[in-house]
C-alpha positions as a LaTeX table, in Angstrom:
\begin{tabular}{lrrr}
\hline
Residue & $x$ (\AA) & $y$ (\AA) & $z$ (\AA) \\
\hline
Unk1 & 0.00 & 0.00 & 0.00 \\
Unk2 & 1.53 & 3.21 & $-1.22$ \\
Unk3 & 1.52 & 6.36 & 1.18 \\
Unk4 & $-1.15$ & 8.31 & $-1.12$ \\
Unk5 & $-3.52$ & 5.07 & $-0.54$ \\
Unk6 & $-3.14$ & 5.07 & 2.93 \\
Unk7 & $-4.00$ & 8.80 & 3.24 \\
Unk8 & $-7.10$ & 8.15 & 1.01 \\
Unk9 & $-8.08$ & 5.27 & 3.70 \\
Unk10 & $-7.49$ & 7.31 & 6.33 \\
Unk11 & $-9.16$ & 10.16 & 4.94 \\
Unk12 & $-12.60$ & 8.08 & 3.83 \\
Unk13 & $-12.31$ & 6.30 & 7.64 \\
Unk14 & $-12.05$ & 9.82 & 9.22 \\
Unk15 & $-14.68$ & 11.15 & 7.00 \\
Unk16 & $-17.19$ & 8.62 & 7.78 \\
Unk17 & $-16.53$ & 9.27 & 11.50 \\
Unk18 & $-17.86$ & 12.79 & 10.76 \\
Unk19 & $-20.65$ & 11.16 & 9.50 \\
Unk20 & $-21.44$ & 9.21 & 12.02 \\
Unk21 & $-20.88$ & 11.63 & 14.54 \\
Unk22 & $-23.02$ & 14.15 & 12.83 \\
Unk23 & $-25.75$ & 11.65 & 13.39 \\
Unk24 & $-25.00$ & 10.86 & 17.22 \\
Unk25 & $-25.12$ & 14.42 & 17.32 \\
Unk26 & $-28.35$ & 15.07 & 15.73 \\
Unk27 & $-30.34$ & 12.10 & 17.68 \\
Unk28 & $-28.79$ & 13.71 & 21.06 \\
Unk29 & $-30.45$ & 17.32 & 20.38 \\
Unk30 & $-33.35$ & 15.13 & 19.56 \\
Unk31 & $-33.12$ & 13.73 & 22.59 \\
Unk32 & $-32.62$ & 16.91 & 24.27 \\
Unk33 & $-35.85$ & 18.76 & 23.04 \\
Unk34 & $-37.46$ & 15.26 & 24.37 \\
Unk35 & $-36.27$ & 15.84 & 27.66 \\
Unk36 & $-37.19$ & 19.46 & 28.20 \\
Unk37 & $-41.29$ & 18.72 & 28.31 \\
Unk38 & $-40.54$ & 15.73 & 30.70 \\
Unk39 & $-38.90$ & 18.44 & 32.91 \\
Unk40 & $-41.99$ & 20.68 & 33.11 \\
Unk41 & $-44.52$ & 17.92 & 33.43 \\
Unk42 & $-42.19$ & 16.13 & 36.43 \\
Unk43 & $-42.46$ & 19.86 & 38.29 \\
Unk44 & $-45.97$ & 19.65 & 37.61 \\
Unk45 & $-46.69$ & 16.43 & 38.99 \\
Unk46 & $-44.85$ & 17.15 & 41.86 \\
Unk47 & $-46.47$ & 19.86 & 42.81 \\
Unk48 & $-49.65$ & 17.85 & 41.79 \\
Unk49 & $-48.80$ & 15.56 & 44.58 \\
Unk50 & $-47.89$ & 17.87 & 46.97 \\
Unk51 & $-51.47$ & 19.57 & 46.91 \\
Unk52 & $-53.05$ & 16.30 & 46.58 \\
Unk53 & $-50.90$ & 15.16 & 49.77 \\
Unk54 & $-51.86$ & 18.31 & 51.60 \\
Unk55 & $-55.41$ & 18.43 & 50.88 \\
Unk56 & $-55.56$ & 14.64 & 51.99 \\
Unk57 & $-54.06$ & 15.65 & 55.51 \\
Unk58 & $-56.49$ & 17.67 & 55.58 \\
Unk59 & $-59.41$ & 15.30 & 55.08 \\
Unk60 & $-57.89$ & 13.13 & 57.52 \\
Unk61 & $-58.08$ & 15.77 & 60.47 \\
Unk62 & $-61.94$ & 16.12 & 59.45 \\
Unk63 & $-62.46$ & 12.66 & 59.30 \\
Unk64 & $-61.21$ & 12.32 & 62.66 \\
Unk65 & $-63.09$ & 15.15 & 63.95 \\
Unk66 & $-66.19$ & 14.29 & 62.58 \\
Unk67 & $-65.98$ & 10.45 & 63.98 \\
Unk68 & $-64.84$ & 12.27 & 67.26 \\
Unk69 & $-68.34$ & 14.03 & 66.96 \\
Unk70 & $-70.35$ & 11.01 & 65.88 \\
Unk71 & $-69.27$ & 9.47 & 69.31 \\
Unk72 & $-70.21$ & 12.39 & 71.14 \\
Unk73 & $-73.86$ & 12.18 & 69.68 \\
Unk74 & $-73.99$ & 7.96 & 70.27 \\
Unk75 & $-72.96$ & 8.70 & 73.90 \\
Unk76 & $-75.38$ & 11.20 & 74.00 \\
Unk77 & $-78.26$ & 9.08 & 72.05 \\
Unk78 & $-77.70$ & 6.39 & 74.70 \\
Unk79 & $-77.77$ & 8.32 & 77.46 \\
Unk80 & $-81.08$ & 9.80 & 76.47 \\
Unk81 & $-82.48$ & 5.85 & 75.61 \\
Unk82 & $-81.57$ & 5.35 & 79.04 \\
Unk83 & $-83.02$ & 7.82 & 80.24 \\
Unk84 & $-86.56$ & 7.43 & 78.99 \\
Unk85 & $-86.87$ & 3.68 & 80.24 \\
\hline
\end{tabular}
């Protein structure tokens, strides 16, 4: 192999990197404008939990307040049954 055949080897190997790279390159900004909506709907769902978790602590503490109540009125209810016999 003569020293002008190498270089063209050499020179079609290199030049089909760039090729190939150019691709790679192209699928990752691809990839890129892909990942930027993920980004904004994770922060939304996050703070979609977040309210969700919050509002559910809050029916908890009514639901224990209004079962504290219901025993209040069955304690009273019985007392009044009683009562009347």
């Amino acid at each position: 192999m003569t020293n002008e055949e190498f270089q063209r080897l050499i020179l079609e190997k290199l030049n089909s990197l760039d090729g190939r790279l150019e691709n790679v390159e192209k699928g990752l900004r691809e990839l890129n404008k892909m990942v930027d909506p993920i980004h904004e709907q994770t922060a939304e769902l996050t703070e979609f939990k977040s309210e969700i978790s919050y509002k559910l602590d809050e029916i908890m503490e009514n639901d224990k307040s209004f079962n504290e109540i219901i025993e209040e009125h069955e304690i009273a209810i019985r007392s009044l049954r009683r009562m009347s016999i």
